[in-house]
Backbone as CSV, one residue per row, in Angstrom:
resi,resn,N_x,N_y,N_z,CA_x,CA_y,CA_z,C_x,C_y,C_z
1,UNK,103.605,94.117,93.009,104.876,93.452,93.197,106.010,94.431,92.910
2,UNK,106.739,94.523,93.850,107.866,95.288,93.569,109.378,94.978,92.898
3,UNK,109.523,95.725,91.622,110.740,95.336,90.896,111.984,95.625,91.222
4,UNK,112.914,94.587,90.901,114.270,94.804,91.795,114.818,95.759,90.785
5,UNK,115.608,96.855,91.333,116.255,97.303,90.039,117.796,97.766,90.817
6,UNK,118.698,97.335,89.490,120.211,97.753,90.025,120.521,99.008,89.609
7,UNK,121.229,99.353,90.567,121.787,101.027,90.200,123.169,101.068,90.318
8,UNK,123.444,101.614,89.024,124.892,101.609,89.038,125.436,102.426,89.595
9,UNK,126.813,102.392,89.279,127.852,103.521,89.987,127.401,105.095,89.828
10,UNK,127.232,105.522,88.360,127.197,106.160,87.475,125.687,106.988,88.225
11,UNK,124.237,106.185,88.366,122.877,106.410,89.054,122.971,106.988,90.010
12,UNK,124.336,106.074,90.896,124.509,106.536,92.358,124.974,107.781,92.265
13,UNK,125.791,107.999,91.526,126.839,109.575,91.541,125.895,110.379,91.298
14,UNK,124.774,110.291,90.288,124.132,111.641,89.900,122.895,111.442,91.119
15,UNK,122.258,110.634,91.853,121.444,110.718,92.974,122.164,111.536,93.925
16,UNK,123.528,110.949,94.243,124.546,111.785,95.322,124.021,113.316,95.286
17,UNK,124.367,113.415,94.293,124.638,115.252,93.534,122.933,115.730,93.954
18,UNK,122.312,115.202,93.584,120.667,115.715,93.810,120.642,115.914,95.520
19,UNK,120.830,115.110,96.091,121.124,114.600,97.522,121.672,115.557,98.470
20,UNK,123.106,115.776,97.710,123.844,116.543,98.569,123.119,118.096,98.285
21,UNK,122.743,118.542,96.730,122.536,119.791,97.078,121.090,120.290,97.618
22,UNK,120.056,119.107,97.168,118.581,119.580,98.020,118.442,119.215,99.409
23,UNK,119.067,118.147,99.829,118.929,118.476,101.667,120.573,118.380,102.110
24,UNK,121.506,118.790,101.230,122.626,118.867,102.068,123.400,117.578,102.979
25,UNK,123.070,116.715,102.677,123.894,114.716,103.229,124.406,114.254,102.038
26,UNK,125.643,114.119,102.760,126.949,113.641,101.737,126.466,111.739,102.154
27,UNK,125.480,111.149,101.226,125.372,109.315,101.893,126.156,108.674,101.292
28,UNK,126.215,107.378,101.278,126.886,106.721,101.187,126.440,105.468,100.091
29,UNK,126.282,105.057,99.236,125.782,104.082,98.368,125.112,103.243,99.170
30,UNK,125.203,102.458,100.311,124.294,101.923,100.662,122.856,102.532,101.081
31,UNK,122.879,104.101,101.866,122.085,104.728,102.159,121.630,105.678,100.874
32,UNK,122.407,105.608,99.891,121.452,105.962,98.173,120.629,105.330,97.982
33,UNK,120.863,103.750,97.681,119.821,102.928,97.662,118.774,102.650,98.391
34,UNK,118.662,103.052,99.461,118.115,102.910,100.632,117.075,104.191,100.115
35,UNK,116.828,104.931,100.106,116.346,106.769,100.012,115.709,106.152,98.546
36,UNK,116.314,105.650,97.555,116.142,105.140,96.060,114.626,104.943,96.328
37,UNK,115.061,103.464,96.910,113.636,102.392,97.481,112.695,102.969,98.063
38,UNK,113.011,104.000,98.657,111.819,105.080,99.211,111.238,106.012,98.584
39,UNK,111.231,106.309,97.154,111.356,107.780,96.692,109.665,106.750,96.155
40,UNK,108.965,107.958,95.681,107.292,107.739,95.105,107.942,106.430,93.867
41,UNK,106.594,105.933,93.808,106.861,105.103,92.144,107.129,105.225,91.015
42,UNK,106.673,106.789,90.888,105.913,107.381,89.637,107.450,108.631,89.829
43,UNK,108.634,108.750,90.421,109.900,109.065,90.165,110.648,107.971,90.130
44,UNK,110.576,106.548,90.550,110.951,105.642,90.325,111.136,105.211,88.977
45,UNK,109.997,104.992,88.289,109.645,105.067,87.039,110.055,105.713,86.388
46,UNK,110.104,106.809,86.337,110.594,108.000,85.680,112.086,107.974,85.841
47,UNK,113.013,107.435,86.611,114.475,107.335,87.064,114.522,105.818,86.156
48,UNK,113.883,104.896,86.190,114.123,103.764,85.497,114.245,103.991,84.028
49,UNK,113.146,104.702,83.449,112.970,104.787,81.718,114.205,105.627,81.255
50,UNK,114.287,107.364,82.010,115.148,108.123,81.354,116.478,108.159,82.068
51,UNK,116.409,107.641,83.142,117.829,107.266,83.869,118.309,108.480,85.075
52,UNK,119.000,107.931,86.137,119.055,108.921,87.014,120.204,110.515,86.641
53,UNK,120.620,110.427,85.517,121.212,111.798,84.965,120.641,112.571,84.486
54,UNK,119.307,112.291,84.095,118.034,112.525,83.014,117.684,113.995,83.879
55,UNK,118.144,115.499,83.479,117.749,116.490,84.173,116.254,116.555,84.911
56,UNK,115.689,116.679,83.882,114.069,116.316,84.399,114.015,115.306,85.635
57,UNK,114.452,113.997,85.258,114.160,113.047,86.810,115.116,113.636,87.746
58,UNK,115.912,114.271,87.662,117.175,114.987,88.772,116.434,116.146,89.191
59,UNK,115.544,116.931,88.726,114.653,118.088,88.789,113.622,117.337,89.683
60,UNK,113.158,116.380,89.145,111.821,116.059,89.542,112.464,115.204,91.315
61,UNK,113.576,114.269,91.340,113.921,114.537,92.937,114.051,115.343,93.765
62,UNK,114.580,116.419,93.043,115.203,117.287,93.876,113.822,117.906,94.643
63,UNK,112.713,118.227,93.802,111.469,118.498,94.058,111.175,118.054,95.438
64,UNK,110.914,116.980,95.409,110.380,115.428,96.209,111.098,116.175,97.180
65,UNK,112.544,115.791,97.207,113.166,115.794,98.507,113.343,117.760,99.558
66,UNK,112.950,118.533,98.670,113.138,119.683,99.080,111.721,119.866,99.910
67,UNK,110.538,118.773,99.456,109.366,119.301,99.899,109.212,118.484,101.557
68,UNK,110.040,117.101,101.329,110.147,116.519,102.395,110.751,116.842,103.385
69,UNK,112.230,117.924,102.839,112.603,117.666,104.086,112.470,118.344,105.487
């Protein structure tokens, strides 16, 4: 079952920043959340407990998304 989780302003800004500098797209909060809902569980998780400013989970996206894109 999948948990709803809200992301604040604050989540969104530091996802932005991961965003813009590992694949370069300036999105838009709706399309943050969107990319959010898509990212593995197990960075999900890891973005839920220590929070999306949390270097490590900002490290550990940036990962994800550099390998994807």
């Amino acid at each position: 079952m999948k948990k709803s989780v809200i992301l604040e302003q604050q989540d969104l800004n530091g996802l932005h920043d991961v965003v813009l500098e590992a694949i370069e797209l300036d999105l838009d909060n709706q399309q943050l959340i969107d990319l959010y809902n898509k990212l593995p569980q197990d960075l999900k998780d890891e973005a839920e407990h220590w929070g999306l400013n949390d270097s490590v989970v900002r490290d550990n996206i940036y990962e994800y998304l550099t390998d994807v894109k």
